[in-house]
N, C-alpha and C positions, 0 to 999 in steps of 0.2 A: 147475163148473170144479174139476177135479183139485188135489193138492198138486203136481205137475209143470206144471200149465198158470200157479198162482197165482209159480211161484217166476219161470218163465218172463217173466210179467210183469211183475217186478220188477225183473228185469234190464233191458228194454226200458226203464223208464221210469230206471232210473239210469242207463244211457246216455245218453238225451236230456237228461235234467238236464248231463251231464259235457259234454256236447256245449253245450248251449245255453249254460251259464256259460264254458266255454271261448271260444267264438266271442265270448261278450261280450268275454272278457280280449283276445283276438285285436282285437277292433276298437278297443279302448280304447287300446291302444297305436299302432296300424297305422293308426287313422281317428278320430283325435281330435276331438272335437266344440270349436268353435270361436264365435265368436259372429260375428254376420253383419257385414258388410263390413271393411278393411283398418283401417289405424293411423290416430290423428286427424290432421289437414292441420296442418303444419309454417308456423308465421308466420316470414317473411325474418328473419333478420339481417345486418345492416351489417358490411362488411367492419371488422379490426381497424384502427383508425387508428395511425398513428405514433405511438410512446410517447418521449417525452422524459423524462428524470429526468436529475441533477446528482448528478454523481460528484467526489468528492475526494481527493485525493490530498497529504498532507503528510510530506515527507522531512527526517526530522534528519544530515544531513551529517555527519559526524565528521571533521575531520583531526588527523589523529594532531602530536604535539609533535614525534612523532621526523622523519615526514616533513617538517614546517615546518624543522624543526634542518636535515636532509640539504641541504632545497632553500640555505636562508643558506649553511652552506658551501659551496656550490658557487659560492655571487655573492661571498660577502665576500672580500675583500682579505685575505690573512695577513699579509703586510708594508708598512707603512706606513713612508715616511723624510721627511724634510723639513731646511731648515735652518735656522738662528736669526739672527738679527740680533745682532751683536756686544754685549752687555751692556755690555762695559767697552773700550769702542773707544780709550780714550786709556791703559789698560793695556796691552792688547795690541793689537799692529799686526798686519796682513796675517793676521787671526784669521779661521779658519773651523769653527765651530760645527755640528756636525750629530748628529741624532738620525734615530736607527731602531729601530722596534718589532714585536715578533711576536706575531701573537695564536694562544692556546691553544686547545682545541678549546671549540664551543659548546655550550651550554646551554641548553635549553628548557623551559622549568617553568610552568604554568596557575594564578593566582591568582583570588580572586573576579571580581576587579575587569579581568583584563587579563594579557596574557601576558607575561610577562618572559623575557630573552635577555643571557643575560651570558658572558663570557671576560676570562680570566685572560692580562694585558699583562706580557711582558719586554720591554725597552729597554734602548738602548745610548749614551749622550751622548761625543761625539767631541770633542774642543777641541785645537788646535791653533793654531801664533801666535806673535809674539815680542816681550819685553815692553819695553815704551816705554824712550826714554829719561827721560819724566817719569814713569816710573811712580814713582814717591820723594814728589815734588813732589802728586798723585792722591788721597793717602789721603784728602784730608777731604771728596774729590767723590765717593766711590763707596759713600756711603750704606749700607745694612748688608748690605754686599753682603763687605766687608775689615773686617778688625779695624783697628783705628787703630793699634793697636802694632806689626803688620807693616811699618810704613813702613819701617825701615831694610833689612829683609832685601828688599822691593822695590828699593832702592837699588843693593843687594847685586848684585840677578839681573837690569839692566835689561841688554838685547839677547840674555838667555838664549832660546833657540826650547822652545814647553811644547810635550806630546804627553801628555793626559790623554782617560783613559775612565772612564766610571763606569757601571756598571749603574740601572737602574730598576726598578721592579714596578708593577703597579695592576691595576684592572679596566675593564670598559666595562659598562654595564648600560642594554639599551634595552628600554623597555618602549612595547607595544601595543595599542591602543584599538580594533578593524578595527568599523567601520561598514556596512551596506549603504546604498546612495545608489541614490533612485529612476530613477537613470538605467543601471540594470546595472552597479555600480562598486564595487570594495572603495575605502573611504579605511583605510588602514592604524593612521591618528593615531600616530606612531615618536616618541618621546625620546629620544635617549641622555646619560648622565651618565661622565664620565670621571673616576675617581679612583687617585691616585696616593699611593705612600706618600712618606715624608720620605729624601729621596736626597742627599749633597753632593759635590763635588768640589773635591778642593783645587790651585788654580794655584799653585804654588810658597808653599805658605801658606795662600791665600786661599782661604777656604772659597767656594764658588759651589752655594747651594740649586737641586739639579737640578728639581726637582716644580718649583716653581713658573716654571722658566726654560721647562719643556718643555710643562706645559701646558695653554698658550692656542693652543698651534699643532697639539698632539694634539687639543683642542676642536674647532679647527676641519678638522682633517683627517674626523675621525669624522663631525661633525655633515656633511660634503660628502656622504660614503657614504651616510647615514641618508637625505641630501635627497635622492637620486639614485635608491636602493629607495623612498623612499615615492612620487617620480613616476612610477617602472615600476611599480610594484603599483598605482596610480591608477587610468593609462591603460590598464592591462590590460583586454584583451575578451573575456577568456577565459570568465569566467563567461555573459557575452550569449551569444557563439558558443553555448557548453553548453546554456544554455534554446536557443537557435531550434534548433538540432539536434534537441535533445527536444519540443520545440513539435512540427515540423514531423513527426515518427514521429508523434507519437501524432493528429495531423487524419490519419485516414481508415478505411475500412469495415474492418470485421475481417470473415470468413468467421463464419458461427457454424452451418453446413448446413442440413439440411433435406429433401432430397432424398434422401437415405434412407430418408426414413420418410413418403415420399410427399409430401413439402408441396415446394412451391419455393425454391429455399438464399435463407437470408437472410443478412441483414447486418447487424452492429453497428458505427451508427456516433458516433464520437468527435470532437465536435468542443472541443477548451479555449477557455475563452472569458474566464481570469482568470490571473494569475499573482501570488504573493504570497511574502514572506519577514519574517521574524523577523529583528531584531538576535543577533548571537553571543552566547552563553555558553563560558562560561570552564570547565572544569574541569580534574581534575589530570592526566589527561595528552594533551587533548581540548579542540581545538576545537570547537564545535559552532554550524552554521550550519542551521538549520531554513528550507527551501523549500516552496511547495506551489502548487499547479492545482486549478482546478475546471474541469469539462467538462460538455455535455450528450452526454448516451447517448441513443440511442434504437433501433432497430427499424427498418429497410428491407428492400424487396422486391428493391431491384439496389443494385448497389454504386455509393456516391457518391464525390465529390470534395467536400468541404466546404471551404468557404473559413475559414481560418481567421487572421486578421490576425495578428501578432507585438504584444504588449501595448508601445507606445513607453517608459511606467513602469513601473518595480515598485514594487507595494503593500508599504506597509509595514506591521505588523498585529504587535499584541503578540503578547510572545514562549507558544509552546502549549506545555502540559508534556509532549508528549510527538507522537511520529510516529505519525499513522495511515494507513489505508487506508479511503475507505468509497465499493464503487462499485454502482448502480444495475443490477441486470442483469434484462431481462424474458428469460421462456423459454415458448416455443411448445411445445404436447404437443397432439398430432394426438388426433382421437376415439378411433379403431381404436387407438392408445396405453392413452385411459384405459378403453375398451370392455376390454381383456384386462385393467385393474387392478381394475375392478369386478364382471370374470365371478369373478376370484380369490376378491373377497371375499363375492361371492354363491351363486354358481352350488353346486349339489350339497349347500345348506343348507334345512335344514325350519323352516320357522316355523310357532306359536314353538318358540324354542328348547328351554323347560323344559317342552314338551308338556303345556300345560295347557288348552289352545283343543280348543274339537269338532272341528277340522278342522286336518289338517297341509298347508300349503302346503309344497312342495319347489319351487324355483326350478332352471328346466333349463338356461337361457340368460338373458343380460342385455345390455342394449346402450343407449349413449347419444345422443341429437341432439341439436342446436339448437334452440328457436324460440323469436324476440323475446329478452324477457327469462329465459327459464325453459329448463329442460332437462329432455325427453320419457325417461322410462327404458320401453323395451320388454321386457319380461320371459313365457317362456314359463313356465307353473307348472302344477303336478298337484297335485289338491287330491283329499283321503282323508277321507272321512269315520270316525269312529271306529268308531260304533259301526254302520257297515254291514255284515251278516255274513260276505261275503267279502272285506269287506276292497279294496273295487274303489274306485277314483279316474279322473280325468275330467282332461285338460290344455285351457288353454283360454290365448290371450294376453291379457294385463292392463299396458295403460301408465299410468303414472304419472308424474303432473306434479310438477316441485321447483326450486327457485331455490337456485342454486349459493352457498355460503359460504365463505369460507377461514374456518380455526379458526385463526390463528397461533400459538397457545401447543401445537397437537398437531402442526401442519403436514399438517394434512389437509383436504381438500375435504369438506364436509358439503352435505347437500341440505335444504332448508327450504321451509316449506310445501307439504309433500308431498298430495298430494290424486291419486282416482283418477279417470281420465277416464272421460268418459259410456259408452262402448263398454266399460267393464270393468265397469261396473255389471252390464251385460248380460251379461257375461263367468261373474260370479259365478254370475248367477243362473243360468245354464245348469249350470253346476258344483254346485247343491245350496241347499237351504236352509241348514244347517251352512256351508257356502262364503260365500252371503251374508253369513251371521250373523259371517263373520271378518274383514269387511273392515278393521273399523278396527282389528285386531288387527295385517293386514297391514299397515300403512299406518302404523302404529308400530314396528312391526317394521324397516320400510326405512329410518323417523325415524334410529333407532338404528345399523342396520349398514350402509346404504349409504353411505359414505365410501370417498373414495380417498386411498390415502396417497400424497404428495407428497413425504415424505421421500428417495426414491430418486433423484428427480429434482437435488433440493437440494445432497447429495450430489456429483451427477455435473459441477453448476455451479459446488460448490466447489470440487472437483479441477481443473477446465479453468481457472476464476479463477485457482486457486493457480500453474498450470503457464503462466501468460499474465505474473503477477506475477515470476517468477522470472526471467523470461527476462533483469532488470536485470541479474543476477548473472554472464551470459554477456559482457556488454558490453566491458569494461574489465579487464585485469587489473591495474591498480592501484588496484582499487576491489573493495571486498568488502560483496558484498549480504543482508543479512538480509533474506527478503520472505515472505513468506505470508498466506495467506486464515484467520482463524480462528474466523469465524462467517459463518454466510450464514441470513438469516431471509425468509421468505415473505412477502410485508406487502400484495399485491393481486390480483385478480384480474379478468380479463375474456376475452372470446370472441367468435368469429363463427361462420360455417357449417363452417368445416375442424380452427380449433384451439383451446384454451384456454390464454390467455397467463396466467402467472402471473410478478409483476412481485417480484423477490428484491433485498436489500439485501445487500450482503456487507462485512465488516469484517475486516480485517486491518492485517500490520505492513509499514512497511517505512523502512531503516536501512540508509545508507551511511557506508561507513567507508574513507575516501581515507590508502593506505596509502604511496604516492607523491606528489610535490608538485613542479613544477618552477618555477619561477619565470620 
């Protein structure tokens, strides 16, 4: 054979080569070798049962001093008048005594112990009359009421007609004890004390101490008011009304969807099944009535009616330092959900990572099911051996068996006891002896990065919580809501055939501050 026929030859046979390793690369991609028969047989699981969990709720009330203040004066009386009984009936004849007082504006101040309420008393004593003909003969019957040595100048003035006034000053100061009473009831507990300063008037002389003439009738004037606000703020049903109104909102199914994301809309429902309250605190310019509910929460497939009776008592229950929020919320996440969370964190990665293995597994797809207790991961993979000289690799699918974990302190789903099914065995081994030799390479590997994060989810239950919580603040506008969500923690989890419930605790604030008050 010529140099022409040798070179000729050469050609032909590196064609064939370029052709024969081509068509390999061609089928390796276009006709992947597979191991024989489908994915392993899936064990039932039981649909999710109803989740009940105990949600709480404790509100610190605020009523502001100023609104308590506005509501009194709108009830109290500013003028009080009355009349007196003749002191000195055989002095003066055809006497008519009267007094009238005006109260100044009130005062609302918060003590440890109890709210005080005071106003500043002007008064007017009126006397009129005309004086005896014994008034002469008198002096040694009217006690230290005349001086004894005015006797002659009474003598003097008898059938003189008097027309005397004299001003007054004092205060009123009531203080308040408010109680809750297990039957929905403020008792208010009201004293008031009346003090007066040192006043006199003189009848032609005769000194007459107005403080002590005027008051036993000012006592009993005030002490009527006082009796008559603490039976209206008794009987008051205003606070019952308020809880069965909020009772009654919060017994029944909230929307929480579903059907968007292919599952059936579900339902959160709320039933309250306790009502409780704290004794008031006092502060400086604050009352503070702390309320609170417990409910069960749980999870349905249609929306219900739950019956929820009106508590006939309320608990009384020492006083808590402070208002919280902590409510129970489960959240359904469809597979096809966490299937795109885990292709994210798999899909288009080579293990291992720090390329130290004979073999690179690259992960092409990934996907999750059910069975029993444990969850099937399907995964398509192409495995390269290293040190093969072109460099050619083989796809093959490999499932793998793991039992779901919450991590709570990462807020991620982990998988444990990862192990690979009999058919991946087979899997491997068609893939190479290098491919076998990695499996538990692999299988450490998915140990490590097969997690879904749940945070986003957490997230999205916080915002909804938060914007479910606020809605107090819509309510009333003489009430101002502080309310939010400010933790929400994963604390369980479970599953059926369609989704993975994962069961979240959330904690927040909330704080009303009643800035109107009517009486």
């Amino acid at each position: 054979m010529g140099w022409e026929g040798m070179r000729r030859a050469a050609v032909i046979v590196a064609l064939l080569a370029i052709a024969f390793f081509g068509a390999l690369w061609i089928m390796d991609w276009i006709w992947p070798r597979v191991p024989p028969g489908g994915p392993p047989a899936l064990s039932e699981v039981p649909p999710l049962d109803a989740v009940a969990r105990s949600s709480t709720i404790v509100v610190p009330v605020a009523i502001a001093d100023a609104a308590i203040r506005d509501a009194l004066e709108a009830q109290a009386p500013r003028d009080l008048a009355g009349k007196k009984d003749n002191p000195v009936a055989q002095l003066l004849s055809n006497a008519d005594i009267g007094w009238t007082v005006h109260r100044g504006p009130l005062a609302v101040a918060g003590r440890s112990d109890a709210l005080v309420v005071s106003t500043a008393l002007n008064g007017t004593m009126h006397i009129t009359g005309q004086l005896s003909e014994a008034a002469g003969n008198l002096t040694g019957m009217l006690g230290g009421l005349i001086d004894r040595n005015l006797g002659e100048n009474l003598q003097r003035l008898t059938g003189k007609t008097i027309d005397q006034r004299a001003d007054f000053r004092g205060t009123v100061t009531m203080t308040a004890r408010p109680t809750v009473t297990a039957n929905w009831r403020i008792d208010p507990n009201l004293n008031a004390q009346v003090s007066l300063a040192d006043a006199s008037v003189s009848i032609s002389g005769v000194p007459l101490n107005i403080g002590n003439e005027v008051k036993p009738y000012l006592d009993r004037a005030v002490s009527e008011q006082v009796s008559l606000l603490q039976g209206r703020v008794r009987s008051d049903p205003r606070l019952e009304q308020t809880a069965r109104s909020q009772w009654a909102q919060m017994c029944r199914s909230i929307p929480i969807g579903g059907g968007p994301r292919g599952l059936p809309n579900l339902w959160l429902e709320v039933r309250p099944t306790r009502a409780f309250s704290a004794q008031p605190r006092f502060e400086a310019n604050d009352v503070i009535l702390t309320l609170g509910v417990q409910a069960e929460t749980r999870i349905v497939p249609t929306e219900t009616r739950p019956t929820c009776p009106f508590p006939a008592e309320l608990e009384l229950v020492p006083r808590p330092e402070q208002g919280r929020v902590q409510i129970a919320v489960p959240i359904d996440i469809p597979f096809p959900e966490l299937d795109k969370l885990l292709e994210a964190q798999l899909t288009g990665k080579t293990y291992p990572q720090d390329g130290s293995g004979p073999v690179d597994v690259t992960i092409r797809h990934a996907a999750l099911a059910p069975s029993g207790d444990r969850l099937l991961i399907s995964l398509r993979v192409k495995a390269r051996e290293k040190k093969s000289w072109f460099g050619l690799g083989a796809e093959a699918d490999v499932y793998v068996w793991g039992r779901p974990q919450l991590d709570r302190e990462q807020q991620i789903l982990r998988l444990t006891d990862i192990e690979l099914d009999v058919q991946s065995e087979a899997a491997f081994g068609l893939l190479g002896a290098a491919a076998q030799a990695a499996r538990p390479m692999l299988r450490d590997e998915l140990a490590r990065y097969a997690v879904i994060d749940l945070k986003p989810f957490a997230a999205q239950a916080k915002q909804q919580l938060s914007a479910a919580v606020a809605e107090f603040a819509r309510q009333d506008p003489s009430v101002r809501v502080d309310a939010g969500i400010t933790d929400l923690r994963l604390v369980g989890i479970a599953f059926d055939a369609k989704a993975l419930r994962v069961i979240t605790e959330a904690e927040g604030n909330l704080n009303i501050a009643v800035l109107n008050l009517a009486l």
